[in-house]
C-alpha positions in Angstrom: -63.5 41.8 -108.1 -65.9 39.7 -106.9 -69.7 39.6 -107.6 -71.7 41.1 -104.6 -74.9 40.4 -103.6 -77.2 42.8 -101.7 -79.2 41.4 -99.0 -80.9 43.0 -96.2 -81.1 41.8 -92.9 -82.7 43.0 -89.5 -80.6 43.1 -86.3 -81.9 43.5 -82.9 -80.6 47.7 -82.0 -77.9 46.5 -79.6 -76.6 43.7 -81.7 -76.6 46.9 -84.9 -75.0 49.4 -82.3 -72.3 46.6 -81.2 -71.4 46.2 -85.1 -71.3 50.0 -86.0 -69.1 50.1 -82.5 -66.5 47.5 -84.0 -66.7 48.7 -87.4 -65.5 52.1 -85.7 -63.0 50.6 -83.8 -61.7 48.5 -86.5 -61.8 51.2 -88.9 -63.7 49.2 -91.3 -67.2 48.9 -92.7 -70.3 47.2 -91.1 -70.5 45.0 -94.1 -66.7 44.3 -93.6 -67.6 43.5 -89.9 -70.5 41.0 -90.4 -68.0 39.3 -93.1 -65.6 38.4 -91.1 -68.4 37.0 -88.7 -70.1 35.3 -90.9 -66.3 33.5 -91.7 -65.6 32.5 -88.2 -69.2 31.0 -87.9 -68.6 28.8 -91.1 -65.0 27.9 -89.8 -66.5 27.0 -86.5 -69.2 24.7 -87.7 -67.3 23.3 -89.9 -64.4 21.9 -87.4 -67.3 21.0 -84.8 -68.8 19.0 -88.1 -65.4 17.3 -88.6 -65.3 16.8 -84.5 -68.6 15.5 -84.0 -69.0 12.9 -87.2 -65.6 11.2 -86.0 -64.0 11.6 -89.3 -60.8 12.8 -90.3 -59.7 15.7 -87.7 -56.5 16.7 -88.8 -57.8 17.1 -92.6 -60.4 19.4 -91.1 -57.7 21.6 -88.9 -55.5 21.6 -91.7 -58.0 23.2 -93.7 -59.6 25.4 -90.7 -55.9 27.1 -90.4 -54.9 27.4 -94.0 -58.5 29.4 -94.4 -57.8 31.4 -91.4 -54.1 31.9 -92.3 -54.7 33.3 -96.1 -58.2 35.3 -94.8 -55.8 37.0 -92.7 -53.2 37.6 -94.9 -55.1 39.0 -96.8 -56.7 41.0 -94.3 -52.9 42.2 -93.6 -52.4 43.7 -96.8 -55.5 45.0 -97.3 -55.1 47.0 -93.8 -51.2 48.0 -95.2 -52.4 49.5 -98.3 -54.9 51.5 -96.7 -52.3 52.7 -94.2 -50.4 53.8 -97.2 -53.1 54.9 -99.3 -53.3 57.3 -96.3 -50.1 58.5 -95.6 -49.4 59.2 -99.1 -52.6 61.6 -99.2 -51.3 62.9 -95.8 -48.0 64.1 -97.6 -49.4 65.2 -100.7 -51.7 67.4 -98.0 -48.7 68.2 -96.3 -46.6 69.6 -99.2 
C-alpha cells in the first residue's frame, strides 16, 4: 500500500457539501472524491500543456488515455470487489 500523507485543506461549505453529496452518491469517501479530482485536474493541464507549447500531441493523448484507461480499471475492480465483499457478508447474514 501506498504511503499517505495527511493534509488538511479548507473548502468553501457548498463546494464541502457538493463533495460529501458525491461521495454519497458514489458510495465512496470524500478523500476518494477529491482524488479522483485532483487526477482529472493534472490530466487536464497536462494535455492543455502539450496543446499549448506545440509539441508532440499524440505522445501527450497517448499518455492522457492510457492514465485514464488503467485509473479506471482500476477503479473497476476496486468497485467489483466491494460489490462482492458485500454480497458475501449479505449471505453469510442471510444464512
Amino acid at each position: 500500500m501506498a504511503s499517505v500523507n495527511e493534509v488538511s485543506i479548507g473548502l468553501p461549505a457548498d463546494v464541502a457539501e457538493s463533495a460529501v453529496a458525491l461521495a454519497q452518491a458514489q458510495n465512496c469517501t470524500v478523500d476518494e472524491v477529491l482524488r479522483e479530482a485532483l487526477h482529472r485536474y493534472e490530466d487536464a493541464d497536462r494535455m492543455m500543456t502539450a496543446i499549448s507549447s506545440g509539441g508532440d500531441r499524440s505522445a501527450a493523448l497517448e499518455d492522457f488515455l492510457m492514465d485514464y484507461i488503467v485509473r479506471m480499471v482500476h477503479q473497476s475492480r476496486a468497485e467489483l470487489a466491494a460489490e462482492a465483499r458485500e454480497n458475501s457478508i449479505g449471505e453469510r447474514k442471510a444464512s
